[in-house]
PDB file of N, CA, C and O in Angstrom:
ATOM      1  N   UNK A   1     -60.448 -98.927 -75.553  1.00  0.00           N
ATOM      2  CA  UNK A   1     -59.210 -98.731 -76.261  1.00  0.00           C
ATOM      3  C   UNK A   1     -58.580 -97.406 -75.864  1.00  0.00           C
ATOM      4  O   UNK A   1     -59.280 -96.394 -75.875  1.00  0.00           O
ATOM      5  N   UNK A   2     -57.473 -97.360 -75.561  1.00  0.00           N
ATOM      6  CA  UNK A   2     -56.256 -95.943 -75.528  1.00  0.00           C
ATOM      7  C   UNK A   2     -55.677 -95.548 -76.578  1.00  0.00           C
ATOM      8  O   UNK A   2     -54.787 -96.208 -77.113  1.00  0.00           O
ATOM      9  N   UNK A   3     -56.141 -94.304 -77.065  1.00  0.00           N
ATOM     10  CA  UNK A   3     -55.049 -93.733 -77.903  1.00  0.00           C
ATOM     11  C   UNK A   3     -53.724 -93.439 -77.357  1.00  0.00           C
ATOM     12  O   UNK A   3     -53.504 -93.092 -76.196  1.00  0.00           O
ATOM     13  N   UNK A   4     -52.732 -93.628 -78.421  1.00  0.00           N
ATOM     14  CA  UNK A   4     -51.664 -93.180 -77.197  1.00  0.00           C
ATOM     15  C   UNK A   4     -50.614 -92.999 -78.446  1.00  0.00           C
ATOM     16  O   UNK A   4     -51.040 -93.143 -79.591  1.00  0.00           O
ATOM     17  N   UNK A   5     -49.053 -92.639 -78.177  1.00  0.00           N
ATOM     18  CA  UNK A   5     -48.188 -92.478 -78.428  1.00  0.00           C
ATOM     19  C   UNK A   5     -47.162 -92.856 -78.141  1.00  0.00           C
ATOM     20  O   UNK A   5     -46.842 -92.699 -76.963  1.00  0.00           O
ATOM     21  N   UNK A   6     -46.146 -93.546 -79.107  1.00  0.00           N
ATOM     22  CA  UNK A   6     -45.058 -94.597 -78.761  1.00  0.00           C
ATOM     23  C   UNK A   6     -43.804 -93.710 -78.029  1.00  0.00           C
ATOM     24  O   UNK A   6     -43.215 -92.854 -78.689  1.00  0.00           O
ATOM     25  N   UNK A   7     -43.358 -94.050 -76.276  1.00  0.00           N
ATOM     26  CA  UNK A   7     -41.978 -92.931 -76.203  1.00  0.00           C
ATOM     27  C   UNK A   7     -41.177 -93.787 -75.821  1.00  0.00           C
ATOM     28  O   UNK A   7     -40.129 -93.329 -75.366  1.00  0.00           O
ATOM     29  N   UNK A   8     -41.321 -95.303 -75.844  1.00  0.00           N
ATOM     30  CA  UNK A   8     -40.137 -95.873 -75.360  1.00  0.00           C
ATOM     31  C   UNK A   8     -40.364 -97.127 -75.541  1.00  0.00           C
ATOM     32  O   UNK A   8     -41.391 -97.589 -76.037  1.00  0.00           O
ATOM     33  N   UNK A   9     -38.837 -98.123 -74.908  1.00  0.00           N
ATOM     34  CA  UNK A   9     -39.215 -99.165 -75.393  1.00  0.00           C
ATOM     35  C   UNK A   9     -38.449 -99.666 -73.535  1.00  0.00           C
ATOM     36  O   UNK A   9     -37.663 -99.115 -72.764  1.00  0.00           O
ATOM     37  N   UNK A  10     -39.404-101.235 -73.515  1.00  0.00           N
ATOM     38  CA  UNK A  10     -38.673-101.582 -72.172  1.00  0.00           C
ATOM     39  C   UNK A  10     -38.263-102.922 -72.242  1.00  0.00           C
ATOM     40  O   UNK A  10     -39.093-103.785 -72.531  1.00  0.00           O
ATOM     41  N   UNK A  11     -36.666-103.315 -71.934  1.00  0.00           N
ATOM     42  CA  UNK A  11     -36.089-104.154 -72.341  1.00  0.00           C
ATOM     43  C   UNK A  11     -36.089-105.599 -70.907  1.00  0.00           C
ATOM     44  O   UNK A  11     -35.649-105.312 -69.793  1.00  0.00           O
ATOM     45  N   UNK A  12     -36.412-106.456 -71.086  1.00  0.00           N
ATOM     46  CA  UNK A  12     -36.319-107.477 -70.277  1.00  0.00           C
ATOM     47  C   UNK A  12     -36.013-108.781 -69.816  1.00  0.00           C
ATOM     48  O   UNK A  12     -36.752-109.646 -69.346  1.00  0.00           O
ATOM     49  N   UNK A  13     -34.544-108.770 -70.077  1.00  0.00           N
ATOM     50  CA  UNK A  13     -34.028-110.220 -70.617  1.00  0.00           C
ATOM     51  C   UNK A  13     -34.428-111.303 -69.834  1.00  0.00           C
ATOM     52  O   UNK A  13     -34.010-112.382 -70.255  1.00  0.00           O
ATOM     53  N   UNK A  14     -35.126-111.348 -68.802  1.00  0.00           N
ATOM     54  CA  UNK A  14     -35.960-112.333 -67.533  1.00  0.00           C
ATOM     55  C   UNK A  14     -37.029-111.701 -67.649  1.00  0.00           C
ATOM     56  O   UNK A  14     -37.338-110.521 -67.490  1.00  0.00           O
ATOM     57  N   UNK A  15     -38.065-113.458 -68.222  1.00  0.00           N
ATOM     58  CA  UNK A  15     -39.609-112.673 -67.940  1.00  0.00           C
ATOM     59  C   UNK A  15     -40.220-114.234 -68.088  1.00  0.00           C
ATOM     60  O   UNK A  15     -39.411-115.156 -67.984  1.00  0.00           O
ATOM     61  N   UNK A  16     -41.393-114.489 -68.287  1.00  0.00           N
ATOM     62  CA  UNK A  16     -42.178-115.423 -68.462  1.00  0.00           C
ATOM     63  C   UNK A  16     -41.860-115.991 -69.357  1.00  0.00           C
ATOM     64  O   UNK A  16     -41.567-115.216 -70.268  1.00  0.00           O
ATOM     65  N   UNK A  17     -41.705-117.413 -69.716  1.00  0.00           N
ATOM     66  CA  UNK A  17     -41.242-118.241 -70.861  1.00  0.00           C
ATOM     67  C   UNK A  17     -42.355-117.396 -72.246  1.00  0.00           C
ATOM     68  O   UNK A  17     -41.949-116.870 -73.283  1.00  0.00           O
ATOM     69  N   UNK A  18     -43.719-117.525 -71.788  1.00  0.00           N
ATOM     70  CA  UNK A  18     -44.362-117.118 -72.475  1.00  0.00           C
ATOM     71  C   UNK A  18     -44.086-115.892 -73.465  1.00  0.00           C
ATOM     72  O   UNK A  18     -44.119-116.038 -74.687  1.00  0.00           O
ATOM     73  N   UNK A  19     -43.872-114.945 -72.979  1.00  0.00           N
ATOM     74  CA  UNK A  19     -43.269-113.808 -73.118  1.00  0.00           C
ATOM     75  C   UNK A  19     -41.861-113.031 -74.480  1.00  0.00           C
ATOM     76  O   UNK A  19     -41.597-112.097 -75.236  1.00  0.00           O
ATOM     77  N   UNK A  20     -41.277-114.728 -73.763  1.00  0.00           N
ATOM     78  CA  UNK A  20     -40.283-114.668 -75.058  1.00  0.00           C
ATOM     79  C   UNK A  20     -40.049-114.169 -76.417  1.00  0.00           C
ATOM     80  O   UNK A  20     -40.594-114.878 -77.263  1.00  0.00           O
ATOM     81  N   UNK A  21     -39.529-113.358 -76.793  1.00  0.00           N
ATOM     82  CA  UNK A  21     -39.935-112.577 -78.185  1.00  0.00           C
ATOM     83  C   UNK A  21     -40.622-111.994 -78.559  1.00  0.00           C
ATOM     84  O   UNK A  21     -41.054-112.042 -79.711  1.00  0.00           O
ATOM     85  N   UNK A  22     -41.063-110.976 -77.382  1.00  0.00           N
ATOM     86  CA  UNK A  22     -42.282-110.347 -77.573  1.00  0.00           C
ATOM     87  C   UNK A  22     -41.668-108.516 -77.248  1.00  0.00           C
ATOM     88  O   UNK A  22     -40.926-108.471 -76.267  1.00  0.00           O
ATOM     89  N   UNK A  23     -41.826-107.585 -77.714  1.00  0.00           N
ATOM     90  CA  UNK A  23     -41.200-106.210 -77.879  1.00  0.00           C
ATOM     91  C   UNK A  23     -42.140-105.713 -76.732  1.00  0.00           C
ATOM     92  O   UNK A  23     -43.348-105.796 -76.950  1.00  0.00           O
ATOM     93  N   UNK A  24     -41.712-105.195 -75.510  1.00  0.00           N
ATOM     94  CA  UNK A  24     -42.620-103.907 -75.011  1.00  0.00           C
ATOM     95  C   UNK A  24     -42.243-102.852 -75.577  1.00  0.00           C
ATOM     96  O   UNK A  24     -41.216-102.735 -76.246  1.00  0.00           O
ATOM     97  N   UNK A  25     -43.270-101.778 -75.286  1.00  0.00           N
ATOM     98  CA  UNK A  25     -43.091-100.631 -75.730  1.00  0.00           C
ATOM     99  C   UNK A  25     -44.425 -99.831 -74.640  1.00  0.00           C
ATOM    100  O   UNK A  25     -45.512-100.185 -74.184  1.00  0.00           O
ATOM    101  N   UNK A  26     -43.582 -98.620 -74.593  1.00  0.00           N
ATOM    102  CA  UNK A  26     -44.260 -97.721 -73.200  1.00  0.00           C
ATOM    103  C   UNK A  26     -45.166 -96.726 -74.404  1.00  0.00           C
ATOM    104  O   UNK A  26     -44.660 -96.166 -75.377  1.00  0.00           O
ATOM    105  N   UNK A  27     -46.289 -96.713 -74.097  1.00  0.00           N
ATOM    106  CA  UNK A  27     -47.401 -95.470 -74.786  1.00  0.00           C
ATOM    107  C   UNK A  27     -48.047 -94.586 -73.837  1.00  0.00           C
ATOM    108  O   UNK A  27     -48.787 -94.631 -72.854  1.00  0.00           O
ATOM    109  N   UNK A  28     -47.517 -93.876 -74.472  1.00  0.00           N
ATOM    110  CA  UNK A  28     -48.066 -92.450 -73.243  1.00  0.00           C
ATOM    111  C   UNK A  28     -49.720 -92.081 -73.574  1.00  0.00           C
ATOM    112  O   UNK A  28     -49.690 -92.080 -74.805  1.00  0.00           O
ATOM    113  N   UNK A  29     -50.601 -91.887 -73.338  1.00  0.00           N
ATOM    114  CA  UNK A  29     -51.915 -91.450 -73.924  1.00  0.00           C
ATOM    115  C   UNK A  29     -51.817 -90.208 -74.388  1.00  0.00           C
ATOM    116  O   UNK A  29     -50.873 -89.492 -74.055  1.00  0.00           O
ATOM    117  N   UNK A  30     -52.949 -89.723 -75.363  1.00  0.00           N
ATOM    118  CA  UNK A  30     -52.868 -89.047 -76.256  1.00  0.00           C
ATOM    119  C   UNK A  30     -54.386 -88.534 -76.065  1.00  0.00           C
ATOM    120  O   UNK A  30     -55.208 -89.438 -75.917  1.00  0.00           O
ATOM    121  N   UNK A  31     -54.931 -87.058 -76.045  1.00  0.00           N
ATOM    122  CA  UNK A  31     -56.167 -86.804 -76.381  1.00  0.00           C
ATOM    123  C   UNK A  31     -56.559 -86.415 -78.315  1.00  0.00           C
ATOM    124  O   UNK A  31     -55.630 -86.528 -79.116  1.00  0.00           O
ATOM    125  N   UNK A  32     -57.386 -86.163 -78.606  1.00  0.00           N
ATOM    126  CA  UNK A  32     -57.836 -86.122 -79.908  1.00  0.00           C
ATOM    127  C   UNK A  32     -56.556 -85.326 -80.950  1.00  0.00           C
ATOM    128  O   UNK A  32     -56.156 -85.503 -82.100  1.00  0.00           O
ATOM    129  N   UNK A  33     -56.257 -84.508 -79.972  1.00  0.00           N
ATOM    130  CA  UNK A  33     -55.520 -83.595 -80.459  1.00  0.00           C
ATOM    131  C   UNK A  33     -53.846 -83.702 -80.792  1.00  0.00           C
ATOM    132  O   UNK A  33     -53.361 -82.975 -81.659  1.00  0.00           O
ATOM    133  N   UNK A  34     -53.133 -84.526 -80.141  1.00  0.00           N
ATOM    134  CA  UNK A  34     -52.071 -85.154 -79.827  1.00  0.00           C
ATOM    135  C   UNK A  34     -51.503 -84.349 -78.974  1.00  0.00           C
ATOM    136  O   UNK A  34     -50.559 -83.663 -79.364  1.00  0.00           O
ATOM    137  N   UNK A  35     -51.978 -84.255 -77.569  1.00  0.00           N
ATOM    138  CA  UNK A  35     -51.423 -83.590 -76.663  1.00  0.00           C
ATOM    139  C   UNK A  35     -51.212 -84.603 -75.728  1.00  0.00           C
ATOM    140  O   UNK A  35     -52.291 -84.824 -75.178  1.00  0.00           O
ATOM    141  N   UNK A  36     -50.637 -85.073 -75.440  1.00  0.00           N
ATOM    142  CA  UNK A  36     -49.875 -85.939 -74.199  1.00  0.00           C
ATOM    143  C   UNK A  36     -50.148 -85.755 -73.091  1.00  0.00           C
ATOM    144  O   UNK A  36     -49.737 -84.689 -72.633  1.00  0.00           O
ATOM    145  N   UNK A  37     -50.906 -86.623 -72.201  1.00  0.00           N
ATOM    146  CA  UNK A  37     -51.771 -87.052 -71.020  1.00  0.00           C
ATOM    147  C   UNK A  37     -50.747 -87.709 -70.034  1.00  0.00           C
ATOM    148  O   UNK A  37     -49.713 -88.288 -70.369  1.00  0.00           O
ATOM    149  N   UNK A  38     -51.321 -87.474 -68.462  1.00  0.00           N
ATOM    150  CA  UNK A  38     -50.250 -88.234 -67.432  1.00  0.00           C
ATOM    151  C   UNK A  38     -49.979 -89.545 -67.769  1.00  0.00           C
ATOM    152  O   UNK A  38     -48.872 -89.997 -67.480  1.00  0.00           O
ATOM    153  N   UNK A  39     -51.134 -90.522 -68.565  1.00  0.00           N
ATOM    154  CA  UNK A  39     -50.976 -91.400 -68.017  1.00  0.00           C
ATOM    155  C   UNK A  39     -50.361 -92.620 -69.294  1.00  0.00           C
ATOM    156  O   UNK A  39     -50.521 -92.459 -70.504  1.00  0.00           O
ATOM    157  N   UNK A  40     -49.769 -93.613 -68.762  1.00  0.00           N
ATOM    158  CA  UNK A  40     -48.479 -94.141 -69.652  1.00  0.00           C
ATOM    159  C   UNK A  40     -49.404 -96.131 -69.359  1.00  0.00           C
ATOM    160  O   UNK A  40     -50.216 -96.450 -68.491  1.00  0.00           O
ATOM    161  N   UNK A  41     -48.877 -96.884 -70.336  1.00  0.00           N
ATOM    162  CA  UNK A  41     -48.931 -98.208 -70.285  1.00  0.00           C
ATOM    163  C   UNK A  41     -48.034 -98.753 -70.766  1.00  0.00           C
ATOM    164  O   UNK A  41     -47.826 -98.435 -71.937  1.00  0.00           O
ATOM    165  N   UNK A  42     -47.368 -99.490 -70.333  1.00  0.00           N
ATOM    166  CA  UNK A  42     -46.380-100.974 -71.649  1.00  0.00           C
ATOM    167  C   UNK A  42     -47.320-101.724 -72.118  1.00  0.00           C
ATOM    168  O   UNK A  42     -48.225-102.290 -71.505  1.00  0.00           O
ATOM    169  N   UNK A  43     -47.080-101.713 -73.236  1.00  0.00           N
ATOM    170  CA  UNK A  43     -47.825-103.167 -74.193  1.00  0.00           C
ATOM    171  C   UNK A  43     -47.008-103.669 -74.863  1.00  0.00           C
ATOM    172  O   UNK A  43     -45.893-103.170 -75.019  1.00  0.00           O
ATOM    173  N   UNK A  44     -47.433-104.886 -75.462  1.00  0.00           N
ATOM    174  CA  UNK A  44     -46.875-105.887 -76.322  1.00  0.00           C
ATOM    175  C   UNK A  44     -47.101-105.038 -77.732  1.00  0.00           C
ATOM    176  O   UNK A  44     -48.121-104.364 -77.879  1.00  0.00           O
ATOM    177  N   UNK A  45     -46.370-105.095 -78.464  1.00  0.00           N
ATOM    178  CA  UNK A  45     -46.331-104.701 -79.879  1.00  0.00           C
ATOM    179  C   UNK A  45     -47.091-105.933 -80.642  1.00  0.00           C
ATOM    180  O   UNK A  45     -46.904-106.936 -79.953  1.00  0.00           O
ATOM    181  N   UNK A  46     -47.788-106.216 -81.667  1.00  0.00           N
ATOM    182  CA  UNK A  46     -48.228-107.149 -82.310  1.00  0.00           C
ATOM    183  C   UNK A  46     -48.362-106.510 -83.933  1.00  0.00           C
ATOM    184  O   UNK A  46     -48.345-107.351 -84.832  1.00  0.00           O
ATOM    185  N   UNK A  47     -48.498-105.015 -84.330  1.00  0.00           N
ATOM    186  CA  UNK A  47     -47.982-104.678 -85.423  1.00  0.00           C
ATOM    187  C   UNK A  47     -46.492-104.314 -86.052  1.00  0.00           C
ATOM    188  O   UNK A  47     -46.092-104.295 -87.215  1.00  0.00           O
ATOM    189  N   UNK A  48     -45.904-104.061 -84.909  1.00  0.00           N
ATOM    190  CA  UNK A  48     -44.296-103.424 -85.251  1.00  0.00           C
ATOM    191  C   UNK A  48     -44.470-102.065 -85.555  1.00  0.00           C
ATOM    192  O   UNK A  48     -44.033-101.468 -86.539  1.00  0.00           O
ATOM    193  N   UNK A  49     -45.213-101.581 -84.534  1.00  0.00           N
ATOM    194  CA  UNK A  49     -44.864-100.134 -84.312  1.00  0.00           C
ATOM    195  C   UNK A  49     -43.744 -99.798 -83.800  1.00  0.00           C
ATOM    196  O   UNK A  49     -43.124-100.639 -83.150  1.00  0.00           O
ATOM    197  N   UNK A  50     -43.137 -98.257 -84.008  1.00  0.00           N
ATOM    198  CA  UNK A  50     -41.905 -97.795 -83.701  1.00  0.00           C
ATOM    199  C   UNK A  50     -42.406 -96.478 -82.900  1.00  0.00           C
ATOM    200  O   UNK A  50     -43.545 -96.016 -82.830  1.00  0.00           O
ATOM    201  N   UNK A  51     -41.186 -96.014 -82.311  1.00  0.00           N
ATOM    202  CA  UNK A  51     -41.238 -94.910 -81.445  1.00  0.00           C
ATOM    203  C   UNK A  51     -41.493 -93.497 -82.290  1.00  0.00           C
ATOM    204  O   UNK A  51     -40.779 -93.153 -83.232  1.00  0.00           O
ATOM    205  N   UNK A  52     -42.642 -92.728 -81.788  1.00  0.00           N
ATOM    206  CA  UNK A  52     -43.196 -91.621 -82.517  1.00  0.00           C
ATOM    207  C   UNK A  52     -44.231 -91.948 -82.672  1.00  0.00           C
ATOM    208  O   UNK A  52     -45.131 -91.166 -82.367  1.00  0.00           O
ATOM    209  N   UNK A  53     -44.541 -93.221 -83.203  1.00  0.00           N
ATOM    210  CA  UNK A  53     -46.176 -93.778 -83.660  1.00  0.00           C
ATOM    211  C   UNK A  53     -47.439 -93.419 -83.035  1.00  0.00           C
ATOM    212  O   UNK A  53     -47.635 -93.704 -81.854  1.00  0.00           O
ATOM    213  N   UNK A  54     -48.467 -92.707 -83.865  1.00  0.00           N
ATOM    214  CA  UNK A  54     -49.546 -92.790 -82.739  1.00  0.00           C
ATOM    215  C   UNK A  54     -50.208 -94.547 -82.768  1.00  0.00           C
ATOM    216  O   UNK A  54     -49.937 -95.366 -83.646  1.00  0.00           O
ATOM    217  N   UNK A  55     -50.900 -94.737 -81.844  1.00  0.00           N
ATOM    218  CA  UNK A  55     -51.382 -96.457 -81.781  1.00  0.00           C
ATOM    219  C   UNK A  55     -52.660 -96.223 -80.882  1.00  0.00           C
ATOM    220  O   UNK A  55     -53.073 -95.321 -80.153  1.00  0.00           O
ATOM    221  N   UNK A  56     -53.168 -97.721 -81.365  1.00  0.00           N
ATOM    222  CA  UNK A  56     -54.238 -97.868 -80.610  1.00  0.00           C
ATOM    223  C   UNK A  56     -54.327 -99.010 -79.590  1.00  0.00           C
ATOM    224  O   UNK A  56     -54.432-100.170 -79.988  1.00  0.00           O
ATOM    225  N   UNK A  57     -54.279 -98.633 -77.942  1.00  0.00           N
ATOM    226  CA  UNK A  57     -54.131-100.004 -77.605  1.00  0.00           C
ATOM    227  C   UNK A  57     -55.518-100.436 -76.259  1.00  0.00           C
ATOM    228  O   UNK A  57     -56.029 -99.775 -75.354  1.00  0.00           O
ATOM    229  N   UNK A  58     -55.773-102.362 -76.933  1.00  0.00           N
ATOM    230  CA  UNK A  58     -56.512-102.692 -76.034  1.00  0.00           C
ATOM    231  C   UNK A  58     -55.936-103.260 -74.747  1.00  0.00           C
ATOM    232  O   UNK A  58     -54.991-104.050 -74.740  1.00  0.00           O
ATOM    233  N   UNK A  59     -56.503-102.854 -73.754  1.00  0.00           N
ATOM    234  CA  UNK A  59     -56.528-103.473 -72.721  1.00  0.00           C
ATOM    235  C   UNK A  59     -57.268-104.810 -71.617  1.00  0.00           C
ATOM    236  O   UNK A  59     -57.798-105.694 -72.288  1.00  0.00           O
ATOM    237  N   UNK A  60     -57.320-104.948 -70.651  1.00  0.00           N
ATOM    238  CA  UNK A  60     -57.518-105.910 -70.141  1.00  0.00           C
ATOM    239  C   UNK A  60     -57.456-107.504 -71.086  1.00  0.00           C
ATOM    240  O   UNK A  60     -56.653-107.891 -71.934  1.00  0.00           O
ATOM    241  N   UNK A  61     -58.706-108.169 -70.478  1.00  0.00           N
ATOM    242  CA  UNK A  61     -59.279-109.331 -70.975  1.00  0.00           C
ATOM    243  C   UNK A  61     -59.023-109.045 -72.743  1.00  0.00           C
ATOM    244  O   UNK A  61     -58.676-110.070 -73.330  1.00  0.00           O
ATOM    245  N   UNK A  62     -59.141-107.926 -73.532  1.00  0.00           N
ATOM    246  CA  UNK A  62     -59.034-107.787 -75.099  1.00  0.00           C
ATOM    247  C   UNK A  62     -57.507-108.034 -75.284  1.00  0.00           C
ATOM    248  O   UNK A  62     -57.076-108.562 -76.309  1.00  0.00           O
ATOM    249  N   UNK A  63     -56.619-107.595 -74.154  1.00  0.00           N
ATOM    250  CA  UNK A  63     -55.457-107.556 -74.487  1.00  0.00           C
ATOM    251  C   UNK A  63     -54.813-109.030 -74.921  1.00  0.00           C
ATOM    252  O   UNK A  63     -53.662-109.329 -75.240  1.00  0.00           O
ATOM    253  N   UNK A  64     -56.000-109.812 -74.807  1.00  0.00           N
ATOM    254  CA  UNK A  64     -55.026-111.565 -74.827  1.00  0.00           C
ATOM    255  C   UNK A  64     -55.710-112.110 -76.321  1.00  0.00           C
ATOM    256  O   UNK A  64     -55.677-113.282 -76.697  1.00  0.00           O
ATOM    257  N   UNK A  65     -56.373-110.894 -77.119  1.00  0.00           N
ATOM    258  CA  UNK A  65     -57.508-111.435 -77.879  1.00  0.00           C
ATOM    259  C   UNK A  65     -56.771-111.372 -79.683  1.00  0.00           C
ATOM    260  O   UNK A  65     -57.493-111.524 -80.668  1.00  0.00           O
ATOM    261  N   UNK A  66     -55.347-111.138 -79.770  1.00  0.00           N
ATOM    262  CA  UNK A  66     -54.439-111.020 -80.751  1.00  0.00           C
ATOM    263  C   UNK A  66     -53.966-112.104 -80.773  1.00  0.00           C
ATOM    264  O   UNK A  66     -54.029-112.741 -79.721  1.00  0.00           O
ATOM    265  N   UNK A  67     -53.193-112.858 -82.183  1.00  0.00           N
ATOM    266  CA  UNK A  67     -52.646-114.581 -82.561  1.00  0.00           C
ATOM    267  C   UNK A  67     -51.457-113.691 -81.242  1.00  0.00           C
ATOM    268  O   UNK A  67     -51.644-113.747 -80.027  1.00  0.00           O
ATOM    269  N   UNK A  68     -50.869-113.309 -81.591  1.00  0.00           N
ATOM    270  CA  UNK A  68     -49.492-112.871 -80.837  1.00  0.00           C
ATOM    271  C   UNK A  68     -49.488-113.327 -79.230  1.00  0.00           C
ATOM    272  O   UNK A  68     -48.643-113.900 -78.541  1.00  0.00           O
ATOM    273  N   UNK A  69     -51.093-112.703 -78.897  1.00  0.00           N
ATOM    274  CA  UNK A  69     -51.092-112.863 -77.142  1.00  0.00           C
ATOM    275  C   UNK A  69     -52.142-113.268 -76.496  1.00  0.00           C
ATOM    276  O   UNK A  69     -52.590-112.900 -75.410  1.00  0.00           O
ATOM    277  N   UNK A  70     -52.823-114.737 -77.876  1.00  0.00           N
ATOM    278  CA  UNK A  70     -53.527-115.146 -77.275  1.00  0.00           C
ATOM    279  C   UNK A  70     -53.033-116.432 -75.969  1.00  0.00           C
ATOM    280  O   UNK A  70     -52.149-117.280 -76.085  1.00  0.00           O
ATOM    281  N   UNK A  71     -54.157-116.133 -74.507  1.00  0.00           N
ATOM    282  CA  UNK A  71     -53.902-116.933 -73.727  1.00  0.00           C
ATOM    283  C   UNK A  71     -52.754-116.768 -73.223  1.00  0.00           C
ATOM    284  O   UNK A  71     -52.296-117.716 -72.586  1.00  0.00           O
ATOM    285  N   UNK A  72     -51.854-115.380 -73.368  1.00  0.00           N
ATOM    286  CA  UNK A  72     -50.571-115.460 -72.934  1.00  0.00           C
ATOM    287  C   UNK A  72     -50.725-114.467 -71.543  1.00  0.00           C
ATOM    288  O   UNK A  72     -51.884-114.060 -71.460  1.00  0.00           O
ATOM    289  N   UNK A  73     -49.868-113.984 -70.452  1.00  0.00           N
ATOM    290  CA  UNK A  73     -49.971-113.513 -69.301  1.00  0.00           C
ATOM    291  C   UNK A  73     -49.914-111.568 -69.818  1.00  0.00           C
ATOM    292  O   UNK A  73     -48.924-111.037 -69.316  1.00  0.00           O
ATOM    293  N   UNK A  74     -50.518-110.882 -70.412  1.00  0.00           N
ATOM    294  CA  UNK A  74     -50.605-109.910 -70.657  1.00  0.00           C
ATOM    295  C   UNK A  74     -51.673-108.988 -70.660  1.00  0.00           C
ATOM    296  O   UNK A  74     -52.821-109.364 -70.893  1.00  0.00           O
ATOM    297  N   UNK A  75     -51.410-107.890 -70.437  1.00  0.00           N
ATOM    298  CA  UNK A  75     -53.120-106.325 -69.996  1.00  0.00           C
ATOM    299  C   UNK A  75     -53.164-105.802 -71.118  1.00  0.00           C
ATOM    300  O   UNK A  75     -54.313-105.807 -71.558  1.00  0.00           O
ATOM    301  N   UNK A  76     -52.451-105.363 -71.766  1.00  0.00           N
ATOM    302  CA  UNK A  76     -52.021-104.785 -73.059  1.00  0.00           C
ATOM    303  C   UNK A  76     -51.361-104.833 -74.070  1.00  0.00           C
ATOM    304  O   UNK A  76     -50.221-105.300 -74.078  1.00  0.00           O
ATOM    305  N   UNK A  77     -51.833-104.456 -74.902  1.00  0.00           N
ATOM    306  CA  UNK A  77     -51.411-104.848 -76.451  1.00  0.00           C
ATOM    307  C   UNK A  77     -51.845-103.586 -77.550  1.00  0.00           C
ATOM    308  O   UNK A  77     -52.934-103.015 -77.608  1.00  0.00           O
ATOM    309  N   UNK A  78     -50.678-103.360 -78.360  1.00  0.00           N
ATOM    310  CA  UNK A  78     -50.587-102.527 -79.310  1.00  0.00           C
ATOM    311  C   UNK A  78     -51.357-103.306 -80.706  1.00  0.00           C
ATOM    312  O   UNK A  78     -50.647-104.173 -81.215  1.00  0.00           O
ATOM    313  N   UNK A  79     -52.325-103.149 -81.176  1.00  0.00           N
ATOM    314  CA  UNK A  79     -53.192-103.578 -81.908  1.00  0.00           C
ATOM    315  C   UNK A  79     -53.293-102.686 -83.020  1.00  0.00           C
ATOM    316  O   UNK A  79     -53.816-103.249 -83.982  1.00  0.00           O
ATOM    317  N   UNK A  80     -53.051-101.773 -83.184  1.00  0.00           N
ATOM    318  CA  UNK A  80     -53.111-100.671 -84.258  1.00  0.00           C
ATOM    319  C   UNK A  80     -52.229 -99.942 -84.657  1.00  0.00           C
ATOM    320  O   UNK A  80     -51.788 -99.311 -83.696  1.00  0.00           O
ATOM    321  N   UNK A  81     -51.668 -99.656 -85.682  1.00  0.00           N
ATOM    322  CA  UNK A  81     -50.857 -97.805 -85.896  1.00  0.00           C
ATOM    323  C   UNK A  81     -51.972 -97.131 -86.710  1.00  0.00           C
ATOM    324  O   UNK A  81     -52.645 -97.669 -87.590  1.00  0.00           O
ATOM    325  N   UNK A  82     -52.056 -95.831 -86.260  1.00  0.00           N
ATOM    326  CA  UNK A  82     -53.435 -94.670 -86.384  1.00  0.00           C
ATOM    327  C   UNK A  82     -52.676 -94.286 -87.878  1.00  0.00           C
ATOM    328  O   UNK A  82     -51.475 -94.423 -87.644  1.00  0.00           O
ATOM    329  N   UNK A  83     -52.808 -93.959 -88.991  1.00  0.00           N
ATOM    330  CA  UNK A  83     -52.484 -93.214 -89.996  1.00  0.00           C
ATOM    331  C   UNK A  83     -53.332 -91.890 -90.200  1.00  0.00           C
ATOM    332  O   UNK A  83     -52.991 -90.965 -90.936  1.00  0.00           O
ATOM    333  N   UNK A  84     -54.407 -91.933 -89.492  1.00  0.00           N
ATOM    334  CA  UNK A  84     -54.988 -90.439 -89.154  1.00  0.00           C
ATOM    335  C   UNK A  84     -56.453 -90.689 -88.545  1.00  0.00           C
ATOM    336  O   UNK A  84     -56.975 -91.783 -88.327  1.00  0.00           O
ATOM    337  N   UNK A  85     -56.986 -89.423 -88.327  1.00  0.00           N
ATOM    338  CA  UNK A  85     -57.641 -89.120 -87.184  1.00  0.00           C
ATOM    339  C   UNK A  85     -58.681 -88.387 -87.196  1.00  0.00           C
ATOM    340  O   UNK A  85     -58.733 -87.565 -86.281  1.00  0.00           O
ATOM    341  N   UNK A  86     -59.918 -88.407 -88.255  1.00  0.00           N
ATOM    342  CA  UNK A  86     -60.826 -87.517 -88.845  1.00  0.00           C
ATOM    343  C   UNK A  86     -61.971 -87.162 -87.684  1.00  0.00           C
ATOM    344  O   UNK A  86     -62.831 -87.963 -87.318  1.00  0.00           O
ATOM    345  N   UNK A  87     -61.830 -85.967 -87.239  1.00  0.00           N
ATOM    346  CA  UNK A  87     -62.570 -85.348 -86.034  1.00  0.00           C
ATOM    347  C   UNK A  87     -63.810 -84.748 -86.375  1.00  0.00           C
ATOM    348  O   UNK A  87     -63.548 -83.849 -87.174  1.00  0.00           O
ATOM    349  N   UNK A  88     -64.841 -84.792 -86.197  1.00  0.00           N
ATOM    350  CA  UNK A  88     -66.269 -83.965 -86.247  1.00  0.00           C
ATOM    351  C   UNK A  88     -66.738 -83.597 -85.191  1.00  0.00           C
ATOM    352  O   UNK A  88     -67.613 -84.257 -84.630  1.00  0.00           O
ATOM    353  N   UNK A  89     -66.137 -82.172 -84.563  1.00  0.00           N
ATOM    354  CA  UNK A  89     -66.521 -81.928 -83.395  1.00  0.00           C
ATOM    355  C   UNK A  89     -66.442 -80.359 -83.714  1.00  0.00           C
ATOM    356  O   UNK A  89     -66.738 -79.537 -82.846  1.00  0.00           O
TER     357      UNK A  89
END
C-alpha cells in the first residue's frame, strides 16, 4: 500500500468502456511525516476522496480487489481516506 496525498485530478473523456464513471485522481506519495516524495500514481477513487486528502492506495493485482474495480482494467485504486496517523517511533 502507498501513502500518498491527493494533488490532482485527471480528466478523460475516451477510455475503456469499462472505465466509464470512474474519477482519476493523481496521489503524490507521502512519508510518515507528510512530506511529499518524487513519486506520483493515478488511481481510481472508490471512496470519494477530494484534493488535499491524505489516502491510502493499493496497487497492482489488489488494485482490481474493490466492488468499484473488480475485474476491471486498472493498477490502482484509492481504497482509503487516512483521518490520522499514530506513530511509535
Amino acid at each position: 500500500m502507498l501513502l500518498g496525498k491527493v494533488i490532482g485530478t485527471v480528466w478523460a473523456t475516451r477510455k475503456d468502456e469499462q472505465l466509464v464513471g470512474m474519477k482519476f485522481l493523481i496521489v503524490r506519495e507521502v512519508d510518515l511525516d507528510g512530506k511529499p516524495q518524487p513519486n506520483f500514481v493515478v488511481a481510481v477513487d472508490s471512496v470519494g476522496a477530494g484534493e488535499g486528502e491524505t489516502v491510502l492506495v493499493a496497487q497492482g493485482s489488489s488494485g482490481r480487489q474493490t466492488v468499484l474495480t473488480k475485474d476491471k482494467p486498472v493498477d490502482a485504486v484509492i481504497m482509503a481516506i487516512v483521518d490520522r496517523l499514530d506513530v511509535t517511533e
